[in-house]
C-alpha positions in Angstrom: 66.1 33.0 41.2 65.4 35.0 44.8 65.4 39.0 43.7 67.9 41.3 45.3 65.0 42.3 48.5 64.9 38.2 49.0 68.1 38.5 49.0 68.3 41.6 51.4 66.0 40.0 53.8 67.9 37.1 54.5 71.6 39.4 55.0 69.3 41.9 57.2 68.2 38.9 59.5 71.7 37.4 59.8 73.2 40.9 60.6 70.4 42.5 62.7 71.9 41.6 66.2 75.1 43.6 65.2 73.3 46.7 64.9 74.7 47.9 67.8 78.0 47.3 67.2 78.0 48.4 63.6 76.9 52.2 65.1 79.3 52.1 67.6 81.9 51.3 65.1 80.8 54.2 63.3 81.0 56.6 66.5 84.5 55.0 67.2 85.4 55.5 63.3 84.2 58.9 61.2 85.6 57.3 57.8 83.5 54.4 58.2 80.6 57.0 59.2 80.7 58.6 56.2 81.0 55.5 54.0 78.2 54.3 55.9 75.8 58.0 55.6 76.3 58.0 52.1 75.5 54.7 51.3 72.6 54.5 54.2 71.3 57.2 55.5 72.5 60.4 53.5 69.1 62.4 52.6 66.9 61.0 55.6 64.7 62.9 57.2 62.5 60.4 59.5 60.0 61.3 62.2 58.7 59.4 64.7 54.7 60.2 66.0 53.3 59.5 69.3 50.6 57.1 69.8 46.6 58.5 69.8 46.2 57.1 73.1 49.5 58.7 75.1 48.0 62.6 74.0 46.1 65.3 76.3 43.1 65.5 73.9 42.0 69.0 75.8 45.4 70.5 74.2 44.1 69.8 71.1 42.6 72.0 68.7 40.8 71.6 65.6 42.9 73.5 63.7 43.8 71.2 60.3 42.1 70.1 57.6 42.6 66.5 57.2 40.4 64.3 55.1 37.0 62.3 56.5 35.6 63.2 59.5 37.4 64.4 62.9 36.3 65.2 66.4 40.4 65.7 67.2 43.2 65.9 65.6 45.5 63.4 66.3 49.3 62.1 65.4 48.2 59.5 62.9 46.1 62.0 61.0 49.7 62.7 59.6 49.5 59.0 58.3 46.1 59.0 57.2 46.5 62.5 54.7 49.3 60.7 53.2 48.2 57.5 52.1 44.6 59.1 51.0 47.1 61.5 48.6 49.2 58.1 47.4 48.9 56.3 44.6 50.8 53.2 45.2 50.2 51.2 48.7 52.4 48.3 50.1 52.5 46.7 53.2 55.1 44.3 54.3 54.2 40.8 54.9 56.0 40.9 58.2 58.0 43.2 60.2 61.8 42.2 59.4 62.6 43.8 62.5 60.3 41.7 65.0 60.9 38.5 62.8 64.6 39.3 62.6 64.9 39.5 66.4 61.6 36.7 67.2 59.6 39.1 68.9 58.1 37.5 71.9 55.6 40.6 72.8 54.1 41.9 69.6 52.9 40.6 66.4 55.4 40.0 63.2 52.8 40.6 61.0 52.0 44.2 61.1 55.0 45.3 58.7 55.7 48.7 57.1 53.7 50.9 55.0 55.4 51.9 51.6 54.4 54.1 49.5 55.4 56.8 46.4 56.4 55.3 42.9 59.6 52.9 44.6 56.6 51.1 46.4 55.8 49.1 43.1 59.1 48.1 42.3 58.7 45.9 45.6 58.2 42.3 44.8 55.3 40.0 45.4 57.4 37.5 48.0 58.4 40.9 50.2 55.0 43.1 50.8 51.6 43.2 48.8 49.8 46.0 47.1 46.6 47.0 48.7 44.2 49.5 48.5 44.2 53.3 50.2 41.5 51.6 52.9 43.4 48.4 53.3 46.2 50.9 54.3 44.2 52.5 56.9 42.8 49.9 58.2 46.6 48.6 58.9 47.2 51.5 60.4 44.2 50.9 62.9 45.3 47.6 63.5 49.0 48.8 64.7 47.4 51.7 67.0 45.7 49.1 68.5 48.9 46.0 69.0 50.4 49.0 71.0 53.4 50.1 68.0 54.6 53.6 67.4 54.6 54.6 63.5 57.7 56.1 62.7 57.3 58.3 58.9 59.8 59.7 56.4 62.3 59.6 53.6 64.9 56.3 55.4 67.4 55.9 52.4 68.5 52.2 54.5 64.9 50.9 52.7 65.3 52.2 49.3 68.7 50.2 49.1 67.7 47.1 50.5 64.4 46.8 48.7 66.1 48.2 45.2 63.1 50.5 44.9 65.2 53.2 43.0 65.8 56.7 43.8 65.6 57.4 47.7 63.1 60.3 46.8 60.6 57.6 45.0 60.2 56.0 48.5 58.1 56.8 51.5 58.3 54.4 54.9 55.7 53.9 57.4 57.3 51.8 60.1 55.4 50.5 62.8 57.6 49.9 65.9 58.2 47.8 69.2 60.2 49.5 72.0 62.1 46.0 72.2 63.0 45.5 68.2 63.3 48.4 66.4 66.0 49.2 64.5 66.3 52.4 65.8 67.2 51.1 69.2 70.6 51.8 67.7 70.2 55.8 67.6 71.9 56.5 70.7 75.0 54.6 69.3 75.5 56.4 65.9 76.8 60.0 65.9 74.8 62.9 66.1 74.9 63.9 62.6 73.2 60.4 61.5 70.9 60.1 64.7 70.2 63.6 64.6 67.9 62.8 61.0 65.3 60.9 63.1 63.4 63.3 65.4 59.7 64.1 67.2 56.8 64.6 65.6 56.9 69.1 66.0 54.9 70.4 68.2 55.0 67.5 70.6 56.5 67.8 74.3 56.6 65.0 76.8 56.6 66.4 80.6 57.4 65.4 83.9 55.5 66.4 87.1 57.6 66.3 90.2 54.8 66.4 92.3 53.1 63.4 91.0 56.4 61.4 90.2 57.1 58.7 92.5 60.3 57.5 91.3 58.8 53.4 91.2 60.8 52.8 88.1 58.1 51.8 86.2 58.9 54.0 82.7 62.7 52.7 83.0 61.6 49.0 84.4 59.3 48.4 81.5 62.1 49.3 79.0 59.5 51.1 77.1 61.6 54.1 75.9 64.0 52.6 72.7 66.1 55.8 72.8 66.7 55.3 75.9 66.1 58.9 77.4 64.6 58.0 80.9 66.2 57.7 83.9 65.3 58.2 88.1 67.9 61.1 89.5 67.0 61.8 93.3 63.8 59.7 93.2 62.2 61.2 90.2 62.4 60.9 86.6 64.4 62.6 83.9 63.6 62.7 80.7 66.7 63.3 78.3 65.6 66.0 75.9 68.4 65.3 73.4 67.7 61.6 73.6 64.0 61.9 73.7 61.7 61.0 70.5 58.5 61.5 72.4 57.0 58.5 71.1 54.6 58.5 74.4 55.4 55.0 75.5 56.3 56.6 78.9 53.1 58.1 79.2 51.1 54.7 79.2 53.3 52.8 81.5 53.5 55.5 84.5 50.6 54.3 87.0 50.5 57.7 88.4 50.0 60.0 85.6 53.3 61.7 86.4 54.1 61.8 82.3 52.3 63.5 79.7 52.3 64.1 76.2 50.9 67.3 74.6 50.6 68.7 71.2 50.1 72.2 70.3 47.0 73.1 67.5 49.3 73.3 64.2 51.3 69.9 65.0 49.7 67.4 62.2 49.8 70.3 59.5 53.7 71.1 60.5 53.9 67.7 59.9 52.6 67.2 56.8 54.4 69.9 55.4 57.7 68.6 56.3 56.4 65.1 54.9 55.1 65.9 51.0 58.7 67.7 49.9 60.2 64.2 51.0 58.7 61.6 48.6 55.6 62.8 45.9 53.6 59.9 46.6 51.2 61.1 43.9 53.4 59.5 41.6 51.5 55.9 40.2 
Protein backbone atom coordinates (compact mmCIF):
# COMPACT_ATOMS: atom_id res chain seq x y z
CA UNK A 1 0.00 0.00 0.00
CA UNK A 2 1.67 3.54 -1.39
CA UNK A 3 2.09 5.80 2.00
CA UNK A 4 0.28 9.13 2.23
CA UNK A 5 3.95 11.18 0.61
CA UNK A 6 3.46 8.35 -2.44
CA UNK A 7 0.36 9.41 -2.42
CA UNK A 8 1.10 13.25 -2.16
CA UNK A 9 3.61 13.02 -4.95
CA UNK A 10 1.39 11.72 -7.46
CA UNK A 11 -1.76 14.64 -6.56
CA UNK A 12 1.25 17.31 -6.43
CA UNK A 13 2.36 16.20 -10.11
CA UNK A 14 -1.25 16.16 -11.50
CA UNK A 15 -2.00 19.61 -9.91
CA UNK A 16 1.36 21.46 -10.25
CA UNK A 17 0.42 23.32 -13.59
CA UNK A 18 -2.52 24.97 -11.70
CA UNK A 19 -0.38 26.66 -9.36
CA UNK A 20 -1.01 29.70 -10.81
CA UNK A 21 -4.49 29.63 -10.98
CA UNK A 22 -4.93 28.16 -7.48
CA UNK A 23 -3.06 31.66 -6.11
CA UNK A 24 -4.86 33.75 -8.15
CA UNK A 25 -8.02 32.24 -6.86
CA UNK A 26 -6.79 33.07 -3.62
CA UNK A 27 -6.05 36.85 -4.44
CA UNK A 28 -9.55 36.90 -6.22
CA UNK A 29 -11.07 35.02 -2.99
CA UNK A 30 -9.83 35.99 0.88
CA UNK A 31 -12.01 32.99 2.36
CA UNK A 32 -10.41 30.59 0.29
CA UNK A 33 -6.93 32.49 1.29
CA UNK A 34 -7.43 31.84 4.63
CA UNK A 35 -8.58 28.17 4.29
CA UNK A 36 -5.69 27.83 2.17
CA UNK A 37 -2.86 29.81 4.94
CA UNK A 38 -4.04 27.81 7.55
CA UNK A 39 -3.84 24.66 6.07
CA UNK A 40 -0.59 25.55 3.85
CA UNK A 41 1.42 28.11 4.69
CA UNK A 42 0.29 29.54 8.25
CA UNK A 43 3.77 29.69 10.35
CA UNK A 44 6.25 29.92 7.24
CA UNK A 45 8.93 31.79 7.38
CA UNK A 46 11.13 30.92 4.10
CA UNK A 47 14.26 32.67 2.76
CA UNK A 48 15.67 32.52 -0.30
CA UNK A 49 19.88 32.93 -0.61
CA UNK A 50 21.83 34.15 -3.50
CA UNK A 51 24.16 32.04 -5.26
CA UNK A 52 28.26 32.07 -4.23
CA UNK A 53 29.06 33.03 -7.60
CA UNK A 54 26.41 36.29 -8.29
CA UNK A 55 28.28 38.17 -4.82
CA UNK A 56 30.98 41.09 -4.67
CA UNK A 57 33.42 39.08 -2.68
CA UNK A 58 35.40 42.57 -1.77
CA UNK A 59 32.04 43.56 0.31
CA UNK A 60 32.66 40.73 2.24
CA UNK A 61 33.98 40.53 5.62
CA UNK A 62 35.09 37.85 7.80
CA UNK A 63 32.96 38.59 10.28
CA UNK A 64 31.12 35.00 11.36
CA UNK A 65 32.07 32.11 12.75
CA UNK A 66 30.96 29.31 10.70
CA UNK A 67 32.37 25.76 11.01
CA UNK A 68 35.65 24.36 8.82
CA UNK A 69 37.70 26.60 7.18
CA UNK A 70 36.76 29.97 5.28
CA UNK A 71 38.55 32.51 3.18
CA UNK A 72 34.87 34.34 2.69
CA UNK A 73 31.87 34.18 3.94
CA UNK A 74 29.40 33.31 1.72
CA UNK A 75 25.37 32.74 1.33
CA UNK A 76 25.58 28.97 1.58
CA UNK A 77 27.58 29.11 4.76
CA UNK A 78 23.96 29.62 6.13
CA UNK A 79 23.28 26.02 4.71
CA UNK A 80 26.41 24.52 5.71
CA UNK A 81 26.13 25.68 9.85
CA UNK A 82 22.82 24.08 9.71
CA UNK A 83 23.19 20.73 8.44
CA UNK A 84 26.68 20.41 10.52
CA UNK A 85 24.24 21.23 13.75
CA UNK A 86 21.38 18.48 12.45
CA UNK A 87 20.91 15.30 13.31
CA UNK A 88 18.76 13.82 10.81
CA UNK A 89 19.63 14.43 6.85
CA UNK A 90 17.34 13.63 3.87
CA UNK A 91 17.59 14.33 0.45
CA UNK A 92 14.88 13.89 -2.09
CA UNK A 93 15.34 11.52 -4.76
CA UNK A 94 14.21 14.07 -7.27
CA UNK A 95 12.98 17.46 -7.44
CA UNK A 96 9.04 17.12 -7.67
CA UNK A 97 9.06 20.50 -8.95
CA UNK A 98 11.43 19.88 -12.10
CA UNK A 99 10.03 16.30 -12.54
CA UNK A 100 6.47 17.63 -12.06
CA UNK A 101 6.91 20.20 -14.77
CA UNK A 102 9.85 17.90 -17.11
CA UNK A 103 12.43 20.19 -16.75
CA UNK A 104 14.27 20.56 -19.98
CA UNK A 105 17.31 22.86 -18.55
CA UNK A 106 18.33 21.40 -15.20
CA UNK A 107 18.71 18.16 -13.52
CA UNK A 108 15.63 16.34 -11.62
CA UNK A 109 17.84 14.75 -9.49
CA UNK A 110 19.19 17.35 -7.12
CA UNK A 111 16.01 17.35 -4.80
CA UNK A 112 15.49 19.08 -1.32
CA UNK A 113 17.41 18.96 1.74
CA UNK A 114 15.30 17.96 4.89
CA UNK A 115 16.21 18.06 8.00
CA UNK A 116 15.02 18.31 12.03
CA UNK A 117 13.15 15.35 13.65
CA UNK A 118 10.05 15.35 10.67
CA UNK A 119 12.98 14.42 8.28
CA UNK A 120 12.81 10.68 9.54
CA UNK A 121 9.35 10.16 9.30
CA UNK A 122 9.99 10.51 5.39
CA UNK A 123 9.84 7.24 3.73
CA UNK A 124 12.41 5.17 1.92
CA UNK A 125 10.39 5.45 -1.78
CA UNK A 126 10.40 9.60 -1.35
CA UNK A 127 14.12 10.81 -0.19
CA UNK A 128 17.07 8.81 1.59
CA UNK A 129 18.97 9.39 4.73
CA UNK A 130 22.55 10.43 4.29
CA UNK A 131 25.13 11.55 6.19
CA UNK A 132 26.11 15.41 7.38
CA UNK A 133 28.94 15.21 4.35
CA UNK A 134 26.71 13.58 1.88
CA UNK A 135 24.51 16.66 2.62
CA UNK A 136 27.24 19.01 1.78
CA UNK A 137 28.38 17.59 -0.85
CA UNK A 138 24.63 17.97 -2.38
CA UNK A 139 24.81 21.17 -1.62
CA UNK A 140 28.07 21.64 -3.80
CA UNK A 141 26.61 19.80 -6.43
CA UNK A 142 23.44 22.29 -6.79
CA UNK A 143 25.87 25.47 -6.58
CA UNK A 144 27.42 24.11 -9.33
CA UNK A 145 23.92 22.90 -11.83
CA UNK A 146 23.28 26.71 -11.45
CA UNK A 147 20.04 26.38 -8.64
CA UNK A 148 19.28 28.82 -5.92
CA UNK A 149 18.69 27.18 -2.36
CA UNK A 150 15.81 28.57 -0.90
CA UNK A 151 15.72 27.71 3.43
CA UNK A 152 13.11 27.75 6.17
CA UNK A 153 10.11 26.58 8.11
CA UNK A 154 7.43 25.82 4.47
CA UNK A 155 4.35 24.27 6.39
CA UNK A 156 3.13 23.16 2.32
CA UNK A 157 6.06 20.14 2.99
CA UNK A 158 5.29 19.07 6.35
CA UNK A 159 1.60 18.31 5.13
CA UNK A 160 2.37 16.58 2.04
CA UNK A 161 5.18 14.48 3.42
CA UNK A 162 3.13 13.79 6.88
CA UNK A 163 6.37 14.60 8.75
CA UNK A 164 4.29 15.92 11.86
CA UNK A 165 4.43 19.15 13.47
CA UNK A 166 5.45 22.02 10.94
CA UNK A 167 8.17 23.04 13.68
CA UNK A 168 9.85 19.32 13.37
CA UNK A 169 10.61 20.26 9.69
CA UNK A 170 13.34 22.18 8.00
CA UNK A 171 13.44 22.57 3.95
CA UNK A 172 16.37 23.07 1.79
CA UNK A 173 14.96 23.61 -1.73
CA UNK A 174 17.16 23.90 -4.45
CA UNK A 175 15.54 25.87 -7.31
CA UNK A 176 15.23 26.60 -11.23
CA UNK A 177 14.05 30.05 -12.39
CA UNK A 178 11.75 27.99 -14.84
CA UNK A 179 9.99 25.35 -12.15
CA UNK A 180 9.86 26.44 -8.94
CA UNK A 181 6.98 26.51 -7.16
CA UNK A 182 7.43 29.74 -6.03
CA UNK A 183 7.02 31.15 -9.51
CA UNK A 184 3.58 31.56 -8.02
CA UNK A 185 4.45 34.37 -5.33
CA UNK A 186 3.52 37.25 -7.37
CA UNK A 187 -0.05 35.68 -7.70
CA UNK A 188 -0.90 35.00 -3.92
CA UNK A 189 -1.60 38.03 -1.62
CA UNK A 190 0.85 39.80 0.14
CA UNK A 191 0.21 38.40 3.48
CA UNK A 192 1.13 34.72 2.15
CA UNK A 193 3.88 35.92 -0.35
CA UNK A 194 5.11 38.30 2.04
CA UNK A 195 6.51 34.88 4.27
CA UNK A 196 9.17 34.21 1.57
CA UNK A 197 11.81 36.97 1.48
CA UNK A 198 15.83 37.79 0.83
CA UNK A 199 18.46 36.46 2.51
CA UNK A 200 19.16 40.07 5.12
CA UNK A 201 21.72 41.95 4.33
CA UNK A 202 21.58 41.35 0.67
CA UNK A 203 20.93 44.24 -2.03
CA UNK A 204 20.86 43.72 -5.73
CA UNK A 205 21.74 47.18 -7.73
CA UNK A 206 21.48 48.59 -10.94
CA UNK A 207 24.09 50.87 -12.63
CA UNK A 208 22.55 53.25 -15.13
CA UNK A 209 25.72 54.00 -16.46
CA UNK A 210 26.62 50.55 -17.43
CA UNK A 211 23.03 49.36 -18.20
CA UNK A 212 22.37 48.97 -21.75
CA UNK A 213 18.84 48.08 -21.75
CA UNK A 214 19.69 44.60 -24.27
CA UNK A 215 17.06 42.63 -22.46
CA UNK A 216 19.17 40.09 -21.47
CA UNK A 217 18.08 39.76 -17.51
CA UNK A 218 14.19 39.85 -18.70
CA UNK A 219 15.01 37.74 -22.17
CA UNK A 220 16.57 34.91 -20.23
CA UNK A 221 13.53 34.70 -17.89
CA UNK A 222 16.01 34.25 -15.18
CA UNK A 223 14.12 36.20 -12.39
CA UNK A 224 11.01 33.67 -11.06
CA UNK A 225 9.43 36.69 -9.11
CA UNK A 226 9.38 38.37 -11.80
CA UNK A 227 10.80 41.80 -10.64
CA UNK A 228 12.77 42.97 -13.81
CA UNK A 229 11.73 44.94 -16.32
CA UNK A 230 13.47 47.74 -19.13
CA UNK A 231 11.66 51.43 -18.44
CA UNK A 232 13.34 54.09 -20.81
CA UNK A 233 16.12 51.72 -22.01
CA UNK A 234 17.30 50.61 -18.63
CA UNK A 235 16.48 48.19 -16.11
CA UNK A 236 14.28 48.20 -13.08
CA UNK A 237 14.41 46.06 -10.50
CA UNK A 238 11.09 45.80 -8.44
CA UNK A 239 12.13 46.03 -4.79
CA UNK A 240 8.83 44.66 -3.52
CA UNK A 241 8.94 41.81 -6.03
CA UNK A 242 12.63 41.24 -5.71
CA UNK A 243 14.06 37.98 -3.80
CA UNK A 244 17.67 38.81 -4.76
CA UNK A 245 18.40 35.41 -5.71
CA UNK A 246 21.31 36.90 -8.04
CA UNK A 247 20.22 35.19 -11.18
CA UNK A 248 20.22 38.69 -12.85
CA UNK A 249 23.61 39.23 -11.89
CA UNK A 250 25.09 36.22 -13.97
CA UNK A 251 23.08 36.77 -17.04
CA UNK A 252 23.88 40.68 -17.66
CA UNK A 253 26.94 40.65 -20.17
CA UNK A 254 27.78 44.09 -18.97
CA UNK A 255 28.12 43.87 -15.36
CA UNK A 256 25.37 46.45 -15.06
CA UNK A 257 23.80 44.17 -11.86
CA UNK A 258 25.33 43.41 -8.74
CA UNK A 259 24.78 41.64 -5.69
CA UNK A 260 26.28 42.67 -2.36
CA UNK A 261 26.16 41.55 1.16
CA UNK A 262 27.03 43.43 4.14
CA UNK A 263 29.58 41.63 6.97
CA UNK A 264 26.82 40.25 9.55
CA UNK A 265 24.55 38.74 6.62
CA UNK A 266 25.14 34.75 7.21
CA UNK A 267 25.03 35.24 11.17
CA UNK A 268 21.53 37.36 10.72
CA UNK A 269 20.63 34.52 8.95
CA UNK A 270 21.31 31.89 11.00
CA UNK A 271 19.68 33.48 13.72
CA UNK A 272 16.44 33.87 12.06
CA UNK A 273 16.91 30.09 10.98
CA UNK A 274 17.59 27.91 14.46
CA UNK A 275 14.16 29.45 16.27
CA UNK A 276 12.37 27.92 13.13
CA UNK A 277 12.97 24.07 13.34
CA UNK A 278 15.66 22.58 16.29
CA UNK A 279 17.31 20.37 13.98
CA UNK A 280 19.30 19.01 16.91
CA UNK A 281 16.44 16.89 17.47
CA UNK A 282 17.47 12.91 16.34
Amino acid sequence: MASVPEISVGIVKLTFGMRFRLAQACRRYPVLARVADWIFFQGDDIMVLPRDDTVRRRDIEMNVEVPGPQDTVLPSDVLRTMIRRSQNHVIMHKCICRSSNDCQDFPHDLGCIFMGKGAANIPSSVGRPVSMEEALQHVDLCQEAGLVHIIGRNKIDSVWLNTGPKEELLTVCHCCPCCCLWKMLPELPDHMSGRMTAMPGVKVQVDSQLCVGCGSCVESKCCFVDAISIKEGCVIIDPSRCRACGRCVSVCPHGAITLTIEPDSVRAAVQRVEPLVDVTQG
